[in-house]
C-alpha positions as CSV (number, residue, x, y, z in Angstrom):
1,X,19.4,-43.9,21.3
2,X,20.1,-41.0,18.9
3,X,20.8,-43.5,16.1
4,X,16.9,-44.6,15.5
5,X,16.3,-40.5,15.6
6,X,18.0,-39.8,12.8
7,X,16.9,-38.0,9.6
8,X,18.1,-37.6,6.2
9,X,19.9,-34.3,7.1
10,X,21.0,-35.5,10.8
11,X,22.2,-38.2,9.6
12,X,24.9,-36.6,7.1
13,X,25.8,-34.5,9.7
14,X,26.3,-36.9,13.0
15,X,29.1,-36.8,15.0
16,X,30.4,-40.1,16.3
17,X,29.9,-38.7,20.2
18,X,25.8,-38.9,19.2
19,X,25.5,-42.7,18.5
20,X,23.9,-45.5,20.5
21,X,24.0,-48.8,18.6
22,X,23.8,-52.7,19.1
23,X,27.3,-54.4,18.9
24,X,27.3,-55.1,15.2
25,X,26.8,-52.1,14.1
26,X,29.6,-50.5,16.1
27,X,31.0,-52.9,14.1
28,X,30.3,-52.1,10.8
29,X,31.2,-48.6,12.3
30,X,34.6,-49.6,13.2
31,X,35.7,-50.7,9.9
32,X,33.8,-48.0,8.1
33,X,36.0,-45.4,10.2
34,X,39.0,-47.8,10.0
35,X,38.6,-47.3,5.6
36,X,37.9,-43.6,6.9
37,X,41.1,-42.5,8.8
38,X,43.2,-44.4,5.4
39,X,41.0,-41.7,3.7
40,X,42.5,-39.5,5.8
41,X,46.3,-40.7,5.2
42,X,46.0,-40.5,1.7
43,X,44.4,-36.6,1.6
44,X,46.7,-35.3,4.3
45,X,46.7,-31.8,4.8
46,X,43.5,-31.5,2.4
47,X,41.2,-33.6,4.4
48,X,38.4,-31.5,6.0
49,X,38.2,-32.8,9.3
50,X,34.6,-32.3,10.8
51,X,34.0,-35.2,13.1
52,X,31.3,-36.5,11.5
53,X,30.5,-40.0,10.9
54,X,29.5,-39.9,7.5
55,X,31.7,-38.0,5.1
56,X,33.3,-37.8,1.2
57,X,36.2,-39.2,0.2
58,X,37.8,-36.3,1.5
59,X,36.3,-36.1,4.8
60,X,33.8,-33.0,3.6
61,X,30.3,-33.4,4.8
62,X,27.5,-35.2,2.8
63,X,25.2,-33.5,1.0
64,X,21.5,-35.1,1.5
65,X,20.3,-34.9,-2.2
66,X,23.7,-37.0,-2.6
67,X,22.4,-39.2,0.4
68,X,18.7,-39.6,-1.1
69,X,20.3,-40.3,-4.6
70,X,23.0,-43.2,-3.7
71,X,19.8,-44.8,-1.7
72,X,17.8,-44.9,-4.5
73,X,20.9,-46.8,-7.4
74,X,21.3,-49.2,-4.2
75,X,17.6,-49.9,-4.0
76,X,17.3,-50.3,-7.7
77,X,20.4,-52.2,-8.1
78,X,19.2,-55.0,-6.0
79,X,15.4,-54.9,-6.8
80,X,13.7,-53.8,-3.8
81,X,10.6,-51.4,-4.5
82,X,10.5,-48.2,-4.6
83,X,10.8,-46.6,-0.6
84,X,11.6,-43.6,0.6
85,X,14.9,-43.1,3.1
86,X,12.5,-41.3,5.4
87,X,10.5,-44.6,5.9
88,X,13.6,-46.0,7.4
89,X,12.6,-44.0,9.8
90,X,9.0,-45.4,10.4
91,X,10.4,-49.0,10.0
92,X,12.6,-48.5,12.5
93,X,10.1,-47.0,14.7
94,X,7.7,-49.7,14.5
95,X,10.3,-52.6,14.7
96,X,11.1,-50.5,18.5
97,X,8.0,-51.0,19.1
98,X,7.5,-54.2,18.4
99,X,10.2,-55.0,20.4
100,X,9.0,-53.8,23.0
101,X,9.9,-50.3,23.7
102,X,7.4,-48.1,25.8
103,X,6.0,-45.2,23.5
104,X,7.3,-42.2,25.9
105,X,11.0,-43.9,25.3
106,X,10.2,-43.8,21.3
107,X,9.0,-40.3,21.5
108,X,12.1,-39.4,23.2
109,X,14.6,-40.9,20.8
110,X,12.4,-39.8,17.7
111,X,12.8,-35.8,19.3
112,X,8.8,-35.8,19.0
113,X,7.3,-32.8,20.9
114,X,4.2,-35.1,21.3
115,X,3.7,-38.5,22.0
116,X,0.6,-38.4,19.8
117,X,2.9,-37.8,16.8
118,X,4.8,-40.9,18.0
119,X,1.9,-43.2,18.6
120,X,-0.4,-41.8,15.1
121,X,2.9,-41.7,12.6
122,X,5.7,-43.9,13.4
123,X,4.4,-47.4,14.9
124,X,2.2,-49.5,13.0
125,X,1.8,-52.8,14.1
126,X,3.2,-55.5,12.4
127,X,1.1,-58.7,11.1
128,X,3.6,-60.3,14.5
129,X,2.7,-58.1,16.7
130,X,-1.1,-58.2,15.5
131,X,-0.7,-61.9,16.1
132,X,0.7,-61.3,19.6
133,X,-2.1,-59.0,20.8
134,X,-4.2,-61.6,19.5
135,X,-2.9,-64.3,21.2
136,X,-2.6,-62.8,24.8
137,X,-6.0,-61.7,24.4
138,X,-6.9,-64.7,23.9
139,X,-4.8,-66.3,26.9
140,X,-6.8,-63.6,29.2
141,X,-9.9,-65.1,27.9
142,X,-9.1,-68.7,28.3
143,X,-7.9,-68.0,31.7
144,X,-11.5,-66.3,32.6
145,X,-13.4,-69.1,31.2
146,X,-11.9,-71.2,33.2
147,X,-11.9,-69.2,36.4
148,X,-15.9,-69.6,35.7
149,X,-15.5,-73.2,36.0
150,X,-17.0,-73.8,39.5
151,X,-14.5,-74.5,41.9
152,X,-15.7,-76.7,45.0
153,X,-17.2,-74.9,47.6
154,X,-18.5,-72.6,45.4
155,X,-22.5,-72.4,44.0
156,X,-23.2,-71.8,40.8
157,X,-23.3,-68.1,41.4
158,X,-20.0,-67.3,41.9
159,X,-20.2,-67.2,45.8
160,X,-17.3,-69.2,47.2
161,X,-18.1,-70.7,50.7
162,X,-16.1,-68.6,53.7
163,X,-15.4,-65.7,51.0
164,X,-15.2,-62.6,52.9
165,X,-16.7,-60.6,50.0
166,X,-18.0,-61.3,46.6
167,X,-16.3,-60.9,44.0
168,X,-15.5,-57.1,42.0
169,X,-15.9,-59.3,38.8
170,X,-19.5,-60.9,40.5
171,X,-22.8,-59.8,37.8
172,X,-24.6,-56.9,39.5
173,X,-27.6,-58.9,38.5
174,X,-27.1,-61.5,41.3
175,X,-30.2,-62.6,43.0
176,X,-29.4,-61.4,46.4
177,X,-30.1,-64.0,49.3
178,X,-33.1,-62.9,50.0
179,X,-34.5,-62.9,46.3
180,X,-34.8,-59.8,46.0
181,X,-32.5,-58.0,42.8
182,X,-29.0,-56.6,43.9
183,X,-28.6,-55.0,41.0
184,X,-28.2,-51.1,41.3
């Protein structure tokens, strides 16, 4: 998954080979390269052919100052704040993420050297996924309250009649049979 990887620089020069992408963006891709190779027609001899995705009107490579600039008229034009193109980056990272994708996968595809990188730079949770987290946790905790609720057969202690062995999740400050403490 190259695609998520990129960087300003990468991305002006990536060759169509490198790319990994959902349906409708192979898509968009199609067309954009359909517009590209009439580009081509009309230049003839003087296109540059380079194989990259991205290219000028005459099939040159991108320069990322160019890149960083046309970003920033698009942003404006439409009235989106002020971002940076590298923060494409970390949104895309975290929406992985979000989605599900393990961090070792995301380290991979970013080209970290560390998974620390990864995991303290590029995926902060969204207020969804906070909500998500929440909400299993609390699941887990619903589902222990009511494993609590004393089943029949069972004392108020947690012992279940014909158990082999107590509980791993038993207090260790059971009163033991006896009445003496088991706790260690």
């Amino acid at each position: 998954m190259r695609s998520a990887r990129l960087r300003r620089r990468e991305a002006c020069g990536q060759k169509g080979t490198d790319t990994h992408l959902d349906a409708d963006t192979v898509e968009v891709l199609r067309q954009y390269r359909a517009r590209q190779d009439e580009g081509r027609k009309k230049w003839g001899t003087t296109w540059v052919e380079t194989g990259r995705v991205f290219t000028r009107e005459n099939g040159e490579l991108l320069h990322p100052a160019n890149v960083t600039r046309r970003f920033i008229e698009l942003y404006e034009e439409i009235g989106l704040p002020p971002i940076r193109l590298h923060d494409l980056r970390h949104g895309a990272a975290t929406l992985i993420h979000a989605a599900g994708a393990d961090l070792k996968d995301i380290q991979e595809m970013l080209g970290h050297s560390s998974i620390t990188i990864t995991a303290d730079t590029y995926t902060s949770l969204l207020p969804e996924a906070d909500l998500a987290i929440a909400e299993a946790a609390a699941r887990l905790v619903r589902r222990a309250r009511a494993a609590r609720d004393v089943p029949d057969g069972a004392d108020r202690l947690g012992d279940i009649s014909g158990a082999a062995t107590p509980s791993a999740h038993a207090a260790r400050t059971q009163t033991a049979p006896d009445g003496t403490s088991g706790a260690e």
